[in-house]
C-alpha positions as CSV (number, residue, x, y, z in Angstrom):
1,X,0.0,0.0,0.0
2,X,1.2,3.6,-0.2
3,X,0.1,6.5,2.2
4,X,0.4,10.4,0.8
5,X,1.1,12.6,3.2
6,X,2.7,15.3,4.0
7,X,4.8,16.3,7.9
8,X,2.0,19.2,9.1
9,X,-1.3,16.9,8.2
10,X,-3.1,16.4,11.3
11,X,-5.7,13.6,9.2
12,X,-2.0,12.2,7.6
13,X,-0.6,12.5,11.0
14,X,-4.0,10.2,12.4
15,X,-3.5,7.6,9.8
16,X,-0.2,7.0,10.2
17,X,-0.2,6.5,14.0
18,X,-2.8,4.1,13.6
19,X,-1.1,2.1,11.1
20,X,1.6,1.9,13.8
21,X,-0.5,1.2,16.0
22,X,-1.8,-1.8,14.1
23,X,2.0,-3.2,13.3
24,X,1.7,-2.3,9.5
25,X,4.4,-0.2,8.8
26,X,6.0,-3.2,6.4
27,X,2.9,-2.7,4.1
28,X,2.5,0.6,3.8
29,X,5.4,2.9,1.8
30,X,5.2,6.4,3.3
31,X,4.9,9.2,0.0
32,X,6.0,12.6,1.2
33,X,4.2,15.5,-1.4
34,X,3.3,18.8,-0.7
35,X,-0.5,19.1,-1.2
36,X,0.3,23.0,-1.7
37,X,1.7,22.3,-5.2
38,X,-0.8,20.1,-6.8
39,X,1.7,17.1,-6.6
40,X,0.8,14.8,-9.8
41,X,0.8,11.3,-7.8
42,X,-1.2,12.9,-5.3
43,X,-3.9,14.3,-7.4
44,X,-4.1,10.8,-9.8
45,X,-4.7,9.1,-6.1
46,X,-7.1,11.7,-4.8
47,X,-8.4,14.5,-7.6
48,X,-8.8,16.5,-4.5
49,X,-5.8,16.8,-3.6
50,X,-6.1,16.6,0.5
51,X,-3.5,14.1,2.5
52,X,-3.7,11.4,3.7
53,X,-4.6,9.5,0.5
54,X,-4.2,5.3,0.4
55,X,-3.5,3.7,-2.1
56,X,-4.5,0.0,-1.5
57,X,-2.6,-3.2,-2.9
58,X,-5.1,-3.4,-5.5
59,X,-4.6,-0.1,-6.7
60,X,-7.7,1.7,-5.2
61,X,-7.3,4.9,-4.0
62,X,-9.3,6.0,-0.4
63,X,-9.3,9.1,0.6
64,X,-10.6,11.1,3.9
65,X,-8.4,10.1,6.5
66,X,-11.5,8.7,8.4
67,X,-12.5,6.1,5.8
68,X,-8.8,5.4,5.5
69,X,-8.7,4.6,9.2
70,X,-11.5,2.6,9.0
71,X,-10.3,0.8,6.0
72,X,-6.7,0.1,8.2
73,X,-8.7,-0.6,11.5
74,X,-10.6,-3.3,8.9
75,X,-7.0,-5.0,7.7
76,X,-7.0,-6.1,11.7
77,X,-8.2,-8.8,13.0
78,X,-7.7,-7.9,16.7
79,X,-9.2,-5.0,16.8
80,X,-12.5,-5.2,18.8
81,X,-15.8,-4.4,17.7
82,X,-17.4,-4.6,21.6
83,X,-17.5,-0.7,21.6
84,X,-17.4,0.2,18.1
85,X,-20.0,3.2,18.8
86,X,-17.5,4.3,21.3
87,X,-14.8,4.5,19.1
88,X,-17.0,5.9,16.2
89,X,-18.2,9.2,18.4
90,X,-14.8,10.1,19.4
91,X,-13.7,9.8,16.2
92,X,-15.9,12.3,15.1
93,X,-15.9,14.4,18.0
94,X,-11.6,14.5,17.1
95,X,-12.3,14.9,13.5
96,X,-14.3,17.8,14.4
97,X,-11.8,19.5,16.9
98,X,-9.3,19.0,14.0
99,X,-11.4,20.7,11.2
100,X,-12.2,23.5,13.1
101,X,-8.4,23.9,14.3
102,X,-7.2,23.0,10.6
103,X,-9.3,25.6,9.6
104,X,-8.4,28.4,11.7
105,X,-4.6,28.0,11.0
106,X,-5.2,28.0,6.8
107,X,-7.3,31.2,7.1
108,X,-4.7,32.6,9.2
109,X,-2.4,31.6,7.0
110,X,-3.9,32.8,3.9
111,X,-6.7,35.5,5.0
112,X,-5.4,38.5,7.1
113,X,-8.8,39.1,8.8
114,X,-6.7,41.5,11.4
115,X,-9.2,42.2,13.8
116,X,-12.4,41.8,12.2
117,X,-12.6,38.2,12.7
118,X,-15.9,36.4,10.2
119,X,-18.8,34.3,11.3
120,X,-17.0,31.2,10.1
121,X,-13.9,32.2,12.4
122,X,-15.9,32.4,15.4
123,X,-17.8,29.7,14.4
124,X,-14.9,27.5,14.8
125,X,-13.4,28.5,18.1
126,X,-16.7,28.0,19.2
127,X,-16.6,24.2,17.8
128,X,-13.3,23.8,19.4
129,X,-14.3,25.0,22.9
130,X,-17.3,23.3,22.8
131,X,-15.2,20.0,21.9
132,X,-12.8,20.1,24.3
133,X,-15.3,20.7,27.0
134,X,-17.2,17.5,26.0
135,X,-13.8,15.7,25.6
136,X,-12.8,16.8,29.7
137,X,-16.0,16.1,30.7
138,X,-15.6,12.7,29.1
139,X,-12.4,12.0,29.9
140,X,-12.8,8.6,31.9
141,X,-13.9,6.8,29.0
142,X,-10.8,6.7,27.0
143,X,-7.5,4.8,27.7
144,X,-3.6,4.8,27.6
145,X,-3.2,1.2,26.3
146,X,-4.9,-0.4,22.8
147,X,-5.4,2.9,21.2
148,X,-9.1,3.2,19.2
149,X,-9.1,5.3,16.3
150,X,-11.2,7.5,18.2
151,X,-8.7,8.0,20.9
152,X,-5.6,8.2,18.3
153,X,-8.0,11.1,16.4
154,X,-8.7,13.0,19.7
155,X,-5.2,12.7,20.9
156,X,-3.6,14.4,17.5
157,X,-6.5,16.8,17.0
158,X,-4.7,17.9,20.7
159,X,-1.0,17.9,19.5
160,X,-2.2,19.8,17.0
161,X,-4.3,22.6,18.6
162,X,-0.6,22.7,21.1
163,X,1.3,22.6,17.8
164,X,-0.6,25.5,15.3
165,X,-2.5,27.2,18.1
166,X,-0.5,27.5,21.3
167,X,-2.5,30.8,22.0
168,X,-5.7,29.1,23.0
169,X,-3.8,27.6,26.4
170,X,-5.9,24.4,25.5
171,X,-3.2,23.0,28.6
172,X,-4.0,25.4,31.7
173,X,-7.9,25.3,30.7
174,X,-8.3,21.6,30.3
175,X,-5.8,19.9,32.7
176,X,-7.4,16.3,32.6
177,X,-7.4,16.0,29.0
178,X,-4.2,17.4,28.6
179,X,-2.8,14.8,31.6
180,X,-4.4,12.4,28.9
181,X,-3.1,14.0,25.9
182,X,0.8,14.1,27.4
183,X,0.4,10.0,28.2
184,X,-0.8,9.0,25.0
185,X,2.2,11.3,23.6
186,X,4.8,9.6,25.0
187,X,3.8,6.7,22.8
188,X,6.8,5.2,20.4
189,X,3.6,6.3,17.8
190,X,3.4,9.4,18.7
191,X,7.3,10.5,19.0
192,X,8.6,9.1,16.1
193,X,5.4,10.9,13.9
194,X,6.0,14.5,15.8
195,X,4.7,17.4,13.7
196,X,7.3,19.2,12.0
């Protein structure tokens, strides 16, 4: 299989952890591209050109880094289905806190709205603190050992709020999520896929 990707993806950054995760680094060859640049090889695997794309043994591409992740949770055999609802709603409730973060740093990055913030803008901070309020208040459910996809989502939709968006003090505000957060980081996963 192949993976695109690119160093700064959070949804690359997901995938890749959990193919860790699942022991399947031998079958999958890492393709660095910059989605910036309308990489050809990227674009023939996904026309949209968004990382992480997966390009499977038989040659189809999957793209949307939660269908990838459900495609690699699939390749397991081990991986448990008891609390598959779990799993699902804190993959979505980290796929949300991602999106809204991912989309605060582009339009920082490439919309000066100096101090005249739009609807959309406040519209996501609001997603994010709304998020990681639910995620605090939730915290007992999740786990240090046998990492869901939820959990893996949730924990890099955090490195990367601490990554991209320092500013919001996400630490201080939510200090049982980010006890979580700086467990789950220590993992080999985790260290050896650090943003960058």
């Amino acid at each position: 299989m192949k993976l695109f990707l690119n160093q700064t993806s959070p949804y690359a950054r997901a995938v890749r952890i959990l193919i860790v995760e699942r022991g399947l680094e031998d079958k999958v060859e890492l393709c660095w591209c910059d989605p910036w640049n309308d990489d050809a090889q990227l674009l023939e695997a996904n026309p949209a050109g968004r990382v992480p794309a997966l390009v499977t043994d038989s040659g189809t591409p999957i793209s949307e880094s939660l269908l990838i992740a459900s495609y690699i949770d699939s390749l397991n055999s081990e991986v448990s289905s008891d609390n598959k609802e779990d799993v699902m709603h804190l993959a979505g409730v980290g796929q949300g806190l991602m999106e809204a973060a991912f989309a605060l740093v582009i339009t920082h990055k490439y919309i000066d709205e100096g101090n005249n913030p739009s609807v959309l803008t406040k519209r996501r901070f609001s997603v994010i603190e709304r998020s990681l309020l639910h995620l605090e208040q939730n915290i007992a459910h999740f786990g240090h050992h046998d990492l869901s996809m939820g959990t893996i989502i949730v924990a890099v939709a955090l490195d990367y709020l601490a990554f991209r968006l320092p500013e919001l003090g996400v630490a201080k505000q939510y200090p049982a999520l980010e006890a979580w957060r700086a467990g789950v980081a220590n993992r080999p996963s985790f260290k050896t896929t650090a943003f960058g």
